[in-house]
N, C-alpha and C positions, 0 to 999 in steps of 0.2 A: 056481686056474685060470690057464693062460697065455693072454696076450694077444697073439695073432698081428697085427702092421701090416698084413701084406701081403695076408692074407685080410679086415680089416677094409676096403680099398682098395680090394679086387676084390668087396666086397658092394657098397660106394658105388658103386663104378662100374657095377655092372648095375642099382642103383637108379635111380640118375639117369639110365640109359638107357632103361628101362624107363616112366620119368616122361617123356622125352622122345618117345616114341611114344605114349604115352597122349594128351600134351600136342598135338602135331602129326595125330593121327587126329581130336582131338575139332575143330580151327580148320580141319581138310581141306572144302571144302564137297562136299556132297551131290550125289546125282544126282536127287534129288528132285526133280521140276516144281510150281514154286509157280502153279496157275492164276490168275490176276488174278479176279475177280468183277465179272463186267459186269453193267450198269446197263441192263436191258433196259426201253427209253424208247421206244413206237412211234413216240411223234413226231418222232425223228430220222429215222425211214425219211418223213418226205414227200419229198423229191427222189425217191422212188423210185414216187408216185403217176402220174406221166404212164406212165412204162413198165409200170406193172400192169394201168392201164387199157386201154393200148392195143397192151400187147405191142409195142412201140417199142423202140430201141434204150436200156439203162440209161445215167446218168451215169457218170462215173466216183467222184462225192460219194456216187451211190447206191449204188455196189458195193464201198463202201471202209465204207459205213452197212453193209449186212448183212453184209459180211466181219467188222468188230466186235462185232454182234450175232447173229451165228451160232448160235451157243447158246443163242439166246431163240424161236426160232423154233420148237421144240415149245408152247411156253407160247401164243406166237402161234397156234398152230393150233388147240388147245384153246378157246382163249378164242371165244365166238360174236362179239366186237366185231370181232377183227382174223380170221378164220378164211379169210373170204371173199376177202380180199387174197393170204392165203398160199396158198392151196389150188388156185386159179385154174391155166388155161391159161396165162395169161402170169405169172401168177410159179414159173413151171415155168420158161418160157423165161427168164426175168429171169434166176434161178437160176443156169442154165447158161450162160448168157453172161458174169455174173459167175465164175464159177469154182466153184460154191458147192454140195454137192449137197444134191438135196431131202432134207429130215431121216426119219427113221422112227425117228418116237414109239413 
């Protein structure tokens, strides 16, 4: 059997290129969304007790509190401890005045 150079050359070189897109696809990042997992803790929502109560104007501490716990607020409805907080006429408005829309569980 002969031993061709120049087709042994032209294998390397589609190997190594072949290796180089392997290599560069796999360190490409993703479009994947990594969620964070929030720490749904009601008692950072007290700054938001004067406005539930009274339908008052929110903080800004309090609307920056459920914009972070956003995602905890079915769990809060569920719950009979915190229900009556979330359910409420005024954390309807609270809600909406943060930016926030009511959930449906």
């Amino acid at each position: 059997m002969c031993w061709n150079p120049i087709i042994n050359m032209k294998f390397t070189g589609v190997v190594c290129i072949a290796f180089v897109i392997v290599l560069l696809s796999a360190l490409a990042p993703t479009k994947a969304v990594f969620e964070e997992k929030v720490a749904c803790i009601p008692t950072e929502l007290m700054t938001c007790i004067p406005a539930l109560q009274t339908g008052s104007q929110p903080s800004a501490e309090c609307c920056g509190k459920l914009k972070e716990q956003e995602s905890c607020l079915c769990g809060y409805i569920q719950n009979p401890l915190f229900s009556q907080y979330v359910t409420s006429e005024n954390a309807h408005k609270v809600l909406a005045t943060c930016g926030i829309p009511y959930p449906t569980c």
